[in-house]
Short mmCIF file of the C-alpha atoms (twelve columns), coordinates in Angstrom:
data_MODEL
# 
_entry.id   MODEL 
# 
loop_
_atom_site.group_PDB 
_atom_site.id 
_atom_site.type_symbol 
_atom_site.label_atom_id 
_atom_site.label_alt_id 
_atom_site.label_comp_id 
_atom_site.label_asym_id 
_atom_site.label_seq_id 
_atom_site.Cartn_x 
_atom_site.Cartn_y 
_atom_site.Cartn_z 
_atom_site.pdbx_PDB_model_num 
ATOM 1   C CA . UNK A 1   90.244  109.892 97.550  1 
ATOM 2   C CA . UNK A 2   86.665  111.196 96.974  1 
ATOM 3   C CA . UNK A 3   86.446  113.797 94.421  1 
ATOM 4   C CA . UNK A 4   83.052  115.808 93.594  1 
ATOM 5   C CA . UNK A 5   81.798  117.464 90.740  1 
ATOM 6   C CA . UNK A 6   78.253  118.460 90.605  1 
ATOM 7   C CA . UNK A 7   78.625  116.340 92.231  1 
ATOM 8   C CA . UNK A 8   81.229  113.712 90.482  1 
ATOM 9   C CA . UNK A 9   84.525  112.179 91.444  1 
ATOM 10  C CA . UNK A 10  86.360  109.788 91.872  1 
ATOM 11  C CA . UNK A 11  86.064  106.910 94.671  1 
ATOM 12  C CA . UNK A 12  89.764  104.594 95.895  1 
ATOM 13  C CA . UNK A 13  88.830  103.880 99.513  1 
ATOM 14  C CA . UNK A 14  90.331  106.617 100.886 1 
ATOM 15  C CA . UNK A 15  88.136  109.035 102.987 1 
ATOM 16  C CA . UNK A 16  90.066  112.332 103.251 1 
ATOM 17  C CA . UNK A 17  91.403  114.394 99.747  1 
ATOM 18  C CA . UNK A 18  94.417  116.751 99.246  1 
ATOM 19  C CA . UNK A 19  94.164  120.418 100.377 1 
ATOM 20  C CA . UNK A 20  94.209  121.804 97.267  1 
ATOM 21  C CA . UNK A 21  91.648  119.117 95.680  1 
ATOM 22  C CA . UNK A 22  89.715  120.820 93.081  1 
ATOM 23  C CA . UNK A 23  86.275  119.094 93.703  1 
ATOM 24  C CA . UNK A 24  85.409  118.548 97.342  1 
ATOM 25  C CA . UNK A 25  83.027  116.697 98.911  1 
ATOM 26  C CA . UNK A 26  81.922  119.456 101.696 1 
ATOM 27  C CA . UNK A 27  80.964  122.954 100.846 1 
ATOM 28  C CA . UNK A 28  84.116  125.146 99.609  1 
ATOM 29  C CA . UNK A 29  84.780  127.992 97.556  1 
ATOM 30  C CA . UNK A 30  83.545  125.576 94.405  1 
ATOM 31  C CA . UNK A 31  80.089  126.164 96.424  1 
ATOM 32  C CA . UNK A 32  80.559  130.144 97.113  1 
ATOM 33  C CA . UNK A 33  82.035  131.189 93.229  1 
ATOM 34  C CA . UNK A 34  79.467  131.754 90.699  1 
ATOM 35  C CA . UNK A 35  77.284  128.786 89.285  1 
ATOM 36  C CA . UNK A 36  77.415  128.383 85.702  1 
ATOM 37  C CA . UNK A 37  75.679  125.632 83.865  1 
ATOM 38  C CA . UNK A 38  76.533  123.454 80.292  1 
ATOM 39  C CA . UNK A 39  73.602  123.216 78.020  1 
ATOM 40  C CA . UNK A 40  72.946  120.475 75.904  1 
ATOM 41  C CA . UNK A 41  70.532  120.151 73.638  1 
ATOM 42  C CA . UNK A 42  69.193  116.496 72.021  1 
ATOM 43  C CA . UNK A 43  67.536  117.212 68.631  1 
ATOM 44  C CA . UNK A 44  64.026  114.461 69.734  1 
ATOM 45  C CA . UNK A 45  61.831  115.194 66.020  1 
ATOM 46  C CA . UNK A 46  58.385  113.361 67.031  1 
ATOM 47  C CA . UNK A 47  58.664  110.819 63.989  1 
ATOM 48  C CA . UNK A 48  62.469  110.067 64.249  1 
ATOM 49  C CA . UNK A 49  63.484  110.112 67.926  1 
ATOM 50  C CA . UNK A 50  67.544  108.826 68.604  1 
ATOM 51  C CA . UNK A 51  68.077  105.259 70.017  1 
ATOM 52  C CA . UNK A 52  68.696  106.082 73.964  1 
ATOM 53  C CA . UNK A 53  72.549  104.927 73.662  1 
ATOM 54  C CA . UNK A 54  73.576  106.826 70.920  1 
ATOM 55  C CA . UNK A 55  72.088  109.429 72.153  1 
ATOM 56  C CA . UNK A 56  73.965  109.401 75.503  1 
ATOM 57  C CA . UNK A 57  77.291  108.257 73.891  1 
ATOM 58  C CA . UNK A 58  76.958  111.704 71.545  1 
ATOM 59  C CA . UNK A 59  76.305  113.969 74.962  1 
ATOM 60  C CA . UNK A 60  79.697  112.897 76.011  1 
ATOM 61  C CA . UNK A 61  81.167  113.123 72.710  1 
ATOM 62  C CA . UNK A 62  79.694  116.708 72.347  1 
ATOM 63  C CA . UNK A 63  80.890  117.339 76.050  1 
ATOM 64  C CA . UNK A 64  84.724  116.096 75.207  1 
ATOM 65  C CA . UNK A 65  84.493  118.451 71.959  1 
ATOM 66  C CA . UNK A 66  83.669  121.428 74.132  1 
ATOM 67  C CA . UNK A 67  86.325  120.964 76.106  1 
ATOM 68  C CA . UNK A 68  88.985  120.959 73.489  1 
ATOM 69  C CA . UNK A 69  87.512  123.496 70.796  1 
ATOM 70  C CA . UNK A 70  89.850  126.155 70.398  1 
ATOM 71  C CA . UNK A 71  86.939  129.046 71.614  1 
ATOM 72  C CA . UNK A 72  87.007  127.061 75.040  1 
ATOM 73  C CA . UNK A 73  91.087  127.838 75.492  1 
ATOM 74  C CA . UNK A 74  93.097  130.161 76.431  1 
ATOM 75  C CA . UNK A 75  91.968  133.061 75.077  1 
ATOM 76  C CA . UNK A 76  89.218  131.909 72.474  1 
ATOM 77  C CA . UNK A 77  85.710  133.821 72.823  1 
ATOM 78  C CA . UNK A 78  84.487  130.636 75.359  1 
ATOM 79  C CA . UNK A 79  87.530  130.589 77.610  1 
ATOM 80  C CA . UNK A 80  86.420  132.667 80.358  1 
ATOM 81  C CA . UNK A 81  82.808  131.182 80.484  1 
ATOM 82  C CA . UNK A 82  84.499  127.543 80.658  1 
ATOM 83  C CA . UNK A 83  86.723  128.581 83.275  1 
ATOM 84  C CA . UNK A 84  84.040  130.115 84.895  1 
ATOM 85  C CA . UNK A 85  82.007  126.489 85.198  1 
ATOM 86  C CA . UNK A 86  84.781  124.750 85.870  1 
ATOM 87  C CA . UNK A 87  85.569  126.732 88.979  1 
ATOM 88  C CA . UNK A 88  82.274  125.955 90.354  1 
ATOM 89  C CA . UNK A 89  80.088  122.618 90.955  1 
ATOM 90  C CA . UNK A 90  80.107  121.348 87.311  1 
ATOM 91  C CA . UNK A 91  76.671  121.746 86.482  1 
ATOM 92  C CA . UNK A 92  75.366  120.098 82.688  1 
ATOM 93  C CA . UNK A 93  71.656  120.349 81.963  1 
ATOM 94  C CA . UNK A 94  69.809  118.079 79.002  1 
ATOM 95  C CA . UNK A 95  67.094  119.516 77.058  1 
ATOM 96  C CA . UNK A 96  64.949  118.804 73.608  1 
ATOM 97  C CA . UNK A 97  63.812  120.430 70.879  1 
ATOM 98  C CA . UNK A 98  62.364  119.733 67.540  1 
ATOM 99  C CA . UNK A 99  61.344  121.929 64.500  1 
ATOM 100 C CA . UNK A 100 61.653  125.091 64.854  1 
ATOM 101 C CA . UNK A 101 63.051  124.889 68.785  1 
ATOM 102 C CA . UNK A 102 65.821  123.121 67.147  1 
ATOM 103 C CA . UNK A 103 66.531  125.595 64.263  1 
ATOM 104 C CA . UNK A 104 66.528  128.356 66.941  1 
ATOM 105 C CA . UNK A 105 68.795  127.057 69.336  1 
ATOM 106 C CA . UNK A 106 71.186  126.070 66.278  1 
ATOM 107 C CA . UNK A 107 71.569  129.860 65.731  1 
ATOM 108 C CA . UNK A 108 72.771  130.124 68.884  1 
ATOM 109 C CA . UNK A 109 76.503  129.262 69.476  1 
ATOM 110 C CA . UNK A 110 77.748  126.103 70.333  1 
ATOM 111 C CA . UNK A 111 78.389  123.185 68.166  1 
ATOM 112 C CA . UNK A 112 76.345  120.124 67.093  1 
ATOM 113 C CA . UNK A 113 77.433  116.536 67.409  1 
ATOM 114 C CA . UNK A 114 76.574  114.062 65.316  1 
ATOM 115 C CA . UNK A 115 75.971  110.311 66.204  1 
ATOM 116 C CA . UNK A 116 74.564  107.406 63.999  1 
ATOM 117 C CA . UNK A 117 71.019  108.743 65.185  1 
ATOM 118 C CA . UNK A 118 71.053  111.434 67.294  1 
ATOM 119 C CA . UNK A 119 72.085  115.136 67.241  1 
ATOM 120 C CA . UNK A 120 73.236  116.483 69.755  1 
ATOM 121 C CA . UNK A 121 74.182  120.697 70.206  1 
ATOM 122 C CA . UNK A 122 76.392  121.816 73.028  1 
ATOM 123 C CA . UNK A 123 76.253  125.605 74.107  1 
ATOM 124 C CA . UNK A 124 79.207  127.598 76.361  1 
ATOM 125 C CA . UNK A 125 78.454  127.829 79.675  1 
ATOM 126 C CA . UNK A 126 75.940  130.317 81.034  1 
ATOM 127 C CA . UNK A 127 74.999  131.315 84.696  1 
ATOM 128 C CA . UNK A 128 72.515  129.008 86.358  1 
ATOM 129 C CA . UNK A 129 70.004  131.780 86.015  1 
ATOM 130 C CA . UNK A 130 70.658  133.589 82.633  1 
ATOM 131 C CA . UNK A 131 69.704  130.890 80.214  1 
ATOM 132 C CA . UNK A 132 68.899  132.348 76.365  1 
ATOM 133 C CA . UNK A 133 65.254  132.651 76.124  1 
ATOM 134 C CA . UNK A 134 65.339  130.543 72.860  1 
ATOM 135 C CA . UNK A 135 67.301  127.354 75.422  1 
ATOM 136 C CA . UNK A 136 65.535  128.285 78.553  1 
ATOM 137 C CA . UNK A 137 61.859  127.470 76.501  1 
ATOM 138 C CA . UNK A 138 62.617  124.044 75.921  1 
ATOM 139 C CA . UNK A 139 61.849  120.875 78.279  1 
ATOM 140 C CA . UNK A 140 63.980  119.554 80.456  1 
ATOM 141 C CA . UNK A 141 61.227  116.509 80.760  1 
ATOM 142 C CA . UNK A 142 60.253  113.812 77.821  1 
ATOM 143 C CA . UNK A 143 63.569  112.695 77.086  1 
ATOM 144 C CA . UNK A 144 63.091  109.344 77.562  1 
ATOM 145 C CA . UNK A 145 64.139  107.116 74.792  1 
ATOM 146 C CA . UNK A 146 64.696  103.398 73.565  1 
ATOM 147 C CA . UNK A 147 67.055  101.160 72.211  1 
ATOM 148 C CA . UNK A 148 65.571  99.457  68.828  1 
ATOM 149 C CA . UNK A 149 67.671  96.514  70.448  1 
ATOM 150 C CA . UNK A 150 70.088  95.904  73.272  1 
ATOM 151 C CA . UNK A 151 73.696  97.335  72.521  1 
ATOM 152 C CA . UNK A 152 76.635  95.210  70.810  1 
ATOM 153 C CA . UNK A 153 79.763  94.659  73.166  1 
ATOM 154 C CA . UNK A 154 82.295  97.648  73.027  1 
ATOM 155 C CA . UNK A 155 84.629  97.028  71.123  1 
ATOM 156 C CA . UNK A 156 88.445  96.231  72.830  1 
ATOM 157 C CA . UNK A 157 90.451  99.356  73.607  1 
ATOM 158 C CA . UNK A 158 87.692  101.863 73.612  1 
ATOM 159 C CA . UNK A 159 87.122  103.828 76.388  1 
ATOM 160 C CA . UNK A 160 83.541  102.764 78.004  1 
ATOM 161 C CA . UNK A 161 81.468  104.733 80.084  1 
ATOM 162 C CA . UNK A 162 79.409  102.460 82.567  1 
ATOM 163 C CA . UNK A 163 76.329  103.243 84.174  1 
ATOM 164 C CA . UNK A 164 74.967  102.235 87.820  1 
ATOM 165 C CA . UNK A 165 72.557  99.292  86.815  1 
ATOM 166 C CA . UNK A 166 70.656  99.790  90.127  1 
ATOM 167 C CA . UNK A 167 70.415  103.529 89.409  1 
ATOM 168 C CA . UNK A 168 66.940  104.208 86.705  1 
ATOM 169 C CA . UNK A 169 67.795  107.608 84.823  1 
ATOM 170 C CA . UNK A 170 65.774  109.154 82.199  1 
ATOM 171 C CA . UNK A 171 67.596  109.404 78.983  1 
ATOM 172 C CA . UNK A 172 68.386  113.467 79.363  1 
ATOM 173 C CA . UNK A 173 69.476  112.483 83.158  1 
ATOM 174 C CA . UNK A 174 71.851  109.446 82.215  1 
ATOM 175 C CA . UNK A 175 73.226  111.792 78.702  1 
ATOM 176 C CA . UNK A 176 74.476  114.572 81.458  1 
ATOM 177 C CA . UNK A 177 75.792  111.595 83.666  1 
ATOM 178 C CA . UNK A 178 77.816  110.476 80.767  1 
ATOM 179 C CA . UNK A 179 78.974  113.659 80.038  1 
ATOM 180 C CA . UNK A 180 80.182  114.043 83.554  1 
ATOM 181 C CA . UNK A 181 82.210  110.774 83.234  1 
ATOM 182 C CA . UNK A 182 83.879  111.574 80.088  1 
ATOM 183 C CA . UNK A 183 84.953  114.926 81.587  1 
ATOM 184 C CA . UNK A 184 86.832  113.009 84.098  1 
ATOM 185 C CA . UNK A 185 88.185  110.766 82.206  1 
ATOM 186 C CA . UNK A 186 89.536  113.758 79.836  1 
ATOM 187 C CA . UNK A 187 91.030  115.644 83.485  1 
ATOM 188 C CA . UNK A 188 92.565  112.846 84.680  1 
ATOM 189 C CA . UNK A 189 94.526  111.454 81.196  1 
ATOM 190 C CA . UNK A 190 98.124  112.616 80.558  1 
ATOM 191 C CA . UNK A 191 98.626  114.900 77.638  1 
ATOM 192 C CA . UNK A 192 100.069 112.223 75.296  1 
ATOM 193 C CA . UNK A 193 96.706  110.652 75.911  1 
ATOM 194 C CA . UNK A 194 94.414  113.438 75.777  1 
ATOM 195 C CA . UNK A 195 95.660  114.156 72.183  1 
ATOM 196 C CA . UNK A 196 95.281  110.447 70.805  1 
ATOM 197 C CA . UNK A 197 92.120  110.472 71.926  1 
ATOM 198 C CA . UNK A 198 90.917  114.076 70.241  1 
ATOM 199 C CA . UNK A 199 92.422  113.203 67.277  1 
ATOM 200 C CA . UNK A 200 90.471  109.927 66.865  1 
ATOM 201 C CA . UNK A 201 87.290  111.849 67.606  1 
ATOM 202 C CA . UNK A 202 86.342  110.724 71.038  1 
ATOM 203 C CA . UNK A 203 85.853  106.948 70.009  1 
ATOM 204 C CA . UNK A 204 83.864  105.782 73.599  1 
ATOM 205 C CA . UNK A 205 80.763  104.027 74.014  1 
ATOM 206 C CA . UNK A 206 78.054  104.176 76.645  1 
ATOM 207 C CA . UNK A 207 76.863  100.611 79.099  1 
ATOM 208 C CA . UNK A 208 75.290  99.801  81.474  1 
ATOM 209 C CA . UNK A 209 77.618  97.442  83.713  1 
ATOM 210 C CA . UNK A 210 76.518  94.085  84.925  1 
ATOM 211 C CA . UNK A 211 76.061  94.178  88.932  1 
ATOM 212 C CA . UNK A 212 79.240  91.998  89.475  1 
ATOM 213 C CA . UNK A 213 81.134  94.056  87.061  1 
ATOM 214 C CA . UNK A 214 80.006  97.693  88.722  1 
ATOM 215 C CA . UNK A 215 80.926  96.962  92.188  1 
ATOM 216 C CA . UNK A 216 84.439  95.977  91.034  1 
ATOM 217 C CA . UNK A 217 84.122  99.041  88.373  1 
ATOM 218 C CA . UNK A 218 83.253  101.567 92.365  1 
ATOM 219 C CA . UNK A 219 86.283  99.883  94.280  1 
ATOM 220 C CA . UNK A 220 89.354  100.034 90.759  1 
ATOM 221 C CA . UNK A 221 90.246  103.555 91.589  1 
ATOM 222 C CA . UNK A 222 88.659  105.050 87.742  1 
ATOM 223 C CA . UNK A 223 87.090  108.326 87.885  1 
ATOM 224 C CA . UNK A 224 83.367  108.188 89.246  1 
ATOM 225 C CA . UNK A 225 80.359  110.165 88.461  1 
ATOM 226 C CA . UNK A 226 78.445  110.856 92.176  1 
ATOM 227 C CA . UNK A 227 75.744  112.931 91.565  1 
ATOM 228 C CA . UNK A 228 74.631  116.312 93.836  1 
ATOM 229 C CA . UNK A 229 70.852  115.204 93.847  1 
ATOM 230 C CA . UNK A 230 69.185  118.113 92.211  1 
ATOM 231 C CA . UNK A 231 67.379  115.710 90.226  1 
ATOM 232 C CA . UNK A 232 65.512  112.662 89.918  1 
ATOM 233 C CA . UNK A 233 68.047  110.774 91.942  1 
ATOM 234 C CA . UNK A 234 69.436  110.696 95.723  1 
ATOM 235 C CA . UNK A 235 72.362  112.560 96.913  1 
ATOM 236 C CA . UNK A 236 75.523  110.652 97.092  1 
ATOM 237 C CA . UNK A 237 74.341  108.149 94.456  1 
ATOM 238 C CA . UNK A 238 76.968  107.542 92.472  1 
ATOM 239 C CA . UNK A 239 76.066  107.048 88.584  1 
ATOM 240 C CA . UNK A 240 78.989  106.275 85.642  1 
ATOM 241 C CA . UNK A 241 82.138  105.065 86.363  1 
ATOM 242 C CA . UNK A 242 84.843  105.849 83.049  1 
ATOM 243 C CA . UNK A 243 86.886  103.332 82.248  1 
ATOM 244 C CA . UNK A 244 89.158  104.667 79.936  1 
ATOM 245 C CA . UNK A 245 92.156  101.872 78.753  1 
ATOM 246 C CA . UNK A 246 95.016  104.545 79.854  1 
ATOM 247 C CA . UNK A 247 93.620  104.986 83.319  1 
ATOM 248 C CA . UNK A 248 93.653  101.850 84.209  1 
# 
């Protein structure tokens, strides 16, 4: 089964998808509804810019906590927006700010995610073309970050999402990857799961796989990220793969 949203999905081997599938890999009425976009915005202050992982491992938290605030569901003041998105392509979008760009765009509502370096503030959806003026002024470009030093092991048990080593990302590209993997990962546990996981706050952590390890990671059957190609990378190329401990 092949699954797509904005594009992302899930890849088992199987070439054909159930009728009522809601991501498809062919234009369908995901295409034809209204586009809606999730903004995220990475706090990058010139002096004290995050550490690249933490940074993408806090766009996925912050993604997760959107998902389960209680303005997203049923009917909280985010609900219809969310359902809105998620009944097109699933579109997020990874900008900066610093100063004052940052204090503006944390008037606006959303919520902000904390990680050991990075800040991270996640915004309801909006249509594609009717960003805020104070979130449609900041850069899309110049996220690219560092690690001080490589990354520690994950720890056992925690839900890890792994990145394409063949595929180069900027940071703001790779945090809305991750965010698409984590999103699957959330669909596709059962409920007993789902809560666990919220209540421990999202514990998940944010590789990039070894080659041996990722083309073992594309064939296991766990959720996978293939993105649309708007940006920076091919069509079809398929990005994180989320290996969360219950789906496997």
């Amino acid at each position: 089964m092949v699954l797509h949203v904005e594009e992302v999905g899930r890849l088992d081997g199987v070439t054909t998808e159930p009728a009522d599938s809601p991501f498809r890999s062919e234009p369908g009425v995901r295409d034809a509804a209204p586009q809606f976009v999730l903004p995220l915005v990475v706090r990058m202050e010139r002096d004290a810019p995050p550490a690249r992982t933490d940074a993408l491992e806090t766009a996925a938290r912050a993604v997760l906590v959107m998902l389960t605030d209680a303005r997203s569901l049923d009917d909280g003041e985010w609900a219809q927006a969310v359902r809105d998105w998620q009944d097109a392509r699933i579109r997020k979008v990874v900008r900066r700010a610093r100063g004052a760009e940052w204090r503006r765009a944390g008037a606006l509502p959303g919520i902000t995610v904390t990680g050991k370096s990075a800040e991270v503030r996640v915004f309801p959806p909006v249509p594609l073309d009717g960003w805020p003026k104070d979130l449609a002024r900041l850069q899309v470009s110049g996220t690219d970050l560092d690690d001080p030093e490589p990354p520690l092991d994950a720890d056992p048990g925690t839900p890890v999402l792994w990145l394409n080593p063949e595929v180069g990302m900027s940071a703001g590209k790779a945090m809305a990857q991750a965010g698409h993997g984590a999103q699957l990962a959330w669909w596709e546990l059962p409920d007993e799961e789902r809560a666990a996981w919220r209540d421990a706050g999202f514990p998940l952590a944010v590789r990039t796989a070894e080659p041996a390890r990722w083309r073992r990671l594309t064939t296991s059957g766990l959720p996978l990220v293939r993105d649309a190609g708007y940006t920076e990378i091919p069509a079809g190329s398929c990005t994180v793969v989320a290996d969360h401990p219950a789906l496997r």
